[in-house]
Residue, then its C-alpha position, 0 to 999 in steps of 0.5 A: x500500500x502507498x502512503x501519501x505524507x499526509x497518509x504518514x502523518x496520520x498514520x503516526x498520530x494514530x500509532x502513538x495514540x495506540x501506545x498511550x492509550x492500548x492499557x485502557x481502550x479494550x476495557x473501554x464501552x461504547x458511552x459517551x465520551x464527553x459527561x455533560x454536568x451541569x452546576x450543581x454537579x457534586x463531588x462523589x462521597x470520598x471524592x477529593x478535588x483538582x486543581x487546575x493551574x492555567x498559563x493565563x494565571x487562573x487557578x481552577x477547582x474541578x471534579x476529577x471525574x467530570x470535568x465540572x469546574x466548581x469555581x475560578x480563582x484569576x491571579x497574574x499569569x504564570x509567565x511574564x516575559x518581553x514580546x521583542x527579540x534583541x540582537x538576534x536571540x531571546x530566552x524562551x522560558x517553560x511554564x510549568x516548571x521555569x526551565x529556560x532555553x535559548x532561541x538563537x538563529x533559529x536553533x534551540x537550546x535548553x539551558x543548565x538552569x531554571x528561573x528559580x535556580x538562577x534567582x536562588x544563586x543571583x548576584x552572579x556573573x556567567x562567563x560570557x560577561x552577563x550579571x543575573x539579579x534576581x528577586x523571589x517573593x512568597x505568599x500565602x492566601x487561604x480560599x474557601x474550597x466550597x467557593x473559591x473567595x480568598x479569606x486571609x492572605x499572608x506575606x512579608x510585607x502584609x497580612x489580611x484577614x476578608x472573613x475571619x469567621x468563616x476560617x474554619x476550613x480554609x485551604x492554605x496555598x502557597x505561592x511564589x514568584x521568581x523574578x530574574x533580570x539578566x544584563x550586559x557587563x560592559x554595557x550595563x544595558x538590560x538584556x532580558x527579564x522574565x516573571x515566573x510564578x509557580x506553586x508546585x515549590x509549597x506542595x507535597x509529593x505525587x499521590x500514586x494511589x490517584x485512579x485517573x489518567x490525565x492527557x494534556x494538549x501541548x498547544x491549548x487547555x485540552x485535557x482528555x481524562x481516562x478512569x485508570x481501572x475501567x479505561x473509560x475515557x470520563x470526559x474531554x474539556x477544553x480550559x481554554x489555557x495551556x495546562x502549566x500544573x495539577x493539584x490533588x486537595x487532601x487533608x494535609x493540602x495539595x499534592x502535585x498531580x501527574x498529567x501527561x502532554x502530548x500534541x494536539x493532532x495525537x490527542x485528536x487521533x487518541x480519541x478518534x482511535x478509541x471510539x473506532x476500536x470501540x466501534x468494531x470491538x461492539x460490531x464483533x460482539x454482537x456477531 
């Protein structure tokens, strides 16, 4: 048979898909893919909750099972960097953990360090002749889980209190930004600056007893989940933001939850395949 290259290229999403996903698709059934909830979805008994970080800044609580957010909490973006290209290159940072590389005539080249990692060692000097300032700022807000609505906020500088008779079962988040400026010795002259901010430094370990698998889109805020014991596909949902992190609430706070990213056409194709295979597993049934 004679394949075309768009041939090829769907040929590849389809394979990838078929390796991600070849644990669940057998034991998957012919359901709607997509659960359509409606506001007043609840979290099952025992349920815990997810949190949702977005590149854009927001921070949003979900079921797990559903996809239904329960509510958003908007703050800066995770990244704030300049839109201009000087000389001829500029540092191209990662949302979701601050890694840096470097876009210089057209190449690309990761970096043997984060912003975090750089603002950690800053005031230093590179060889090449670049002095690294950098600036780290921490603070602390307690939500209501229920709702969302900030109740106290802790920093350095300030502490307030919105709500105090509601504290009971606030949530404490951690949250901090990383500020890094990078200039030219012999100029003085600023060459780059970049804000990243993350929360993944105040959580705890991964929950390896967590039963569901989450596929990311590397492009857009797609996420497609599966039910890691059934391998039904539970619902598709687009965030409308690039993933940059997970959260699992528990008891002793939020742990950082494990998503997979892939590319958009691959996550496209992974459900394509599935509802195929789906298809013909029924039609053999039935036979």
């Amino acid at each position: 048979m004679k394949y075309y290259p768009w041939s090829r290229l769907w040929l590849l999403n389809v394979t990838l898909s078929l390796l991600i996903l070849s644990p669940f698709i057998l034991a998957s059934d012919l359901t709607e893919n997509v659960i359509k909830t409606d506001s007043q979805s609840p979290l099952a008994p025992g349920e815990r909750q997810v949190f949702v970080s977005t590149l854009n800044g927001e921070l949003l609580a979900m079921n797990p099972r559903t996809g239904h957010i329960k509510w958003m909490l908007k703050e800066e973006p995770v990244l704030r960097v300049p839109v201009t290209v000087q000389h001829g290159y500029t540092f191209l940072p990662d949302p979701q953990d601050g890694s840096l590389y470097l876009l210089i005539e057209g190449r690309l080249k990761k970096m043997p360090f984060t912003i975090p990692q750089l603002v950690q060692a800053s005031p230093c000097k590179s060889s090449d002749g670049v002095l690294y300032a950098g600036s780290k700022k921490d603070i602390w807000f307690a939500i209501n889980p229920a709702t969302g609505n900030k109740v106290e906020t802790l920093s350095e500088a300030t502490a307030e209190r919105v709500c105090p008779a509601s504290n009971e079962k606030a949530v404490f988040i951690g949250r901090t930004e990383y500020q890094i400026s990078m200039f030219d010795a012999q100029s003085r002259s600023k060459r780059y600056n970049a804000t990243f901010t993350d929360y993944s430094s105040h959580v705890l370990p991964e929950d390896v007893t967590y039963p569901l698998q989450h596929f990311s889109s590397s492009s857009d805020g797609r996420i497609i989940t599966v039910d890691g014991s059934t391998g039904r596909i539970l619902w598709d949902r687009d965030f409308g933001n690039p993933i940059v992190a997970m959260y699992l609430l528990q008891g002793d706070g939020l742990h950082r939850l494990p998503f997979t990213v892939i590319g958009r056409e691959t996550l496209d194709s992974l459900v394509e395949v599935s509802t195929l295979i789906l298809f013909l597993f029924s039609n053999l049934s039935v036979a």
